[in-house]
C-alpha positions in Angstrom: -221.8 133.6 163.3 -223.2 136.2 161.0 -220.9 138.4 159.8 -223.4 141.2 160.1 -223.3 140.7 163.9 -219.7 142.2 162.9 -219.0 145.8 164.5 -217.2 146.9 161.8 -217.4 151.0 161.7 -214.1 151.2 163.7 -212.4 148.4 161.4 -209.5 150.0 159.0 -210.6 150.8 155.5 -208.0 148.6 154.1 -209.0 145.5 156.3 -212.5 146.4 155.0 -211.9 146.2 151.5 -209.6 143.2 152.2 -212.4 141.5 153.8 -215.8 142.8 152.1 -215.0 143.5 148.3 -215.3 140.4 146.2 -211.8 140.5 144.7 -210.0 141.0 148.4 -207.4 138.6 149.3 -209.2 137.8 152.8 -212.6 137.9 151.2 -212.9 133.9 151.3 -212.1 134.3 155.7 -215.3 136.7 155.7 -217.2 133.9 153.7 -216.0 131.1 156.3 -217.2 133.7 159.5 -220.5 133.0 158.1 -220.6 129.3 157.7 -218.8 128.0 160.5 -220.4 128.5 163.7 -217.4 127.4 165.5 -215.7 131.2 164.4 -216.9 134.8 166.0 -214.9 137.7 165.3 -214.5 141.1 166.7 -212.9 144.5 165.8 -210.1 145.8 167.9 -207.6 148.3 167.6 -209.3 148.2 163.9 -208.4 145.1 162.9 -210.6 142.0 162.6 -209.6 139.3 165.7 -211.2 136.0 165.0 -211.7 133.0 167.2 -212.9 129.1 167.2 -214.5 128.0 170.2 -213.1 131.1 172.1 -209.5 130.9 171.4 -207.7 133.6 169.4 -206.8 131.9 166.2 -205.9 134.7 163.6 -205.7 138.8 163.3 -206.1 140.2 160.3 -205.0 143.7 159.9 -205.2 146.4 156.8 -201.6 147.1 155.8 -199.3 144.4 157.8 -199.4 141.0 157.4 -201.8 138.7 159.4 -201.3 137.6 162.5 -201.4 133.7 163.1 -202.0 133.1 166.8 -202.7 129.7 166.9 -202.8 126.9 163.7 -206.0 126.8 162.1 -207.9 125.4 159.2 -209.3 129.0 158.1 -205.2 129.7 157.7 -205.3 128.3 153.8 -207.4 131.2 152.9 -204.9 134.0 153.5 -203.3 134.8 150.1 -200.7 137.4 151.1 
């Protein structure tokens, strides 16, 4: 997936810095979203839902804390 394929006007400013700025603690998932064509992601209810072969793995949201749906590999780059 490219993460420019990535909808992400409606996506909360927090998540976006989280996700986009070099320093942000979920900086490394947005990396991953590129290189692993297994992932796709999309923004809802402004935060950032991703999925591996079409199965809700993880939400990531801007203030709370991330949402693990289902164990995943990508899981060991969330730092908060």
């Amino acid at each position: 997936m490219n993460t420019a394929d990535i909808d992400t006007t409606n996506m909360c400013s927090h998540l976006r810095h989280k996700l986009m700025d070099a320093d942000g603690v979920y900086h490394q998932i947005w990396q991953t979203l590129n290189d692993d064509p297994k992932l796709t992601a999309v923004v809802r209810s402004r935060q950032l839902h991703i999925y591996r072969n079409g199965k809700k793995v993880l939400v990531l949201k801007g203030k709370a804390k991330p949402q693990i749906v289902k164990e995943d590999i990508i899981d060991k780059y969330i730092k908060d």
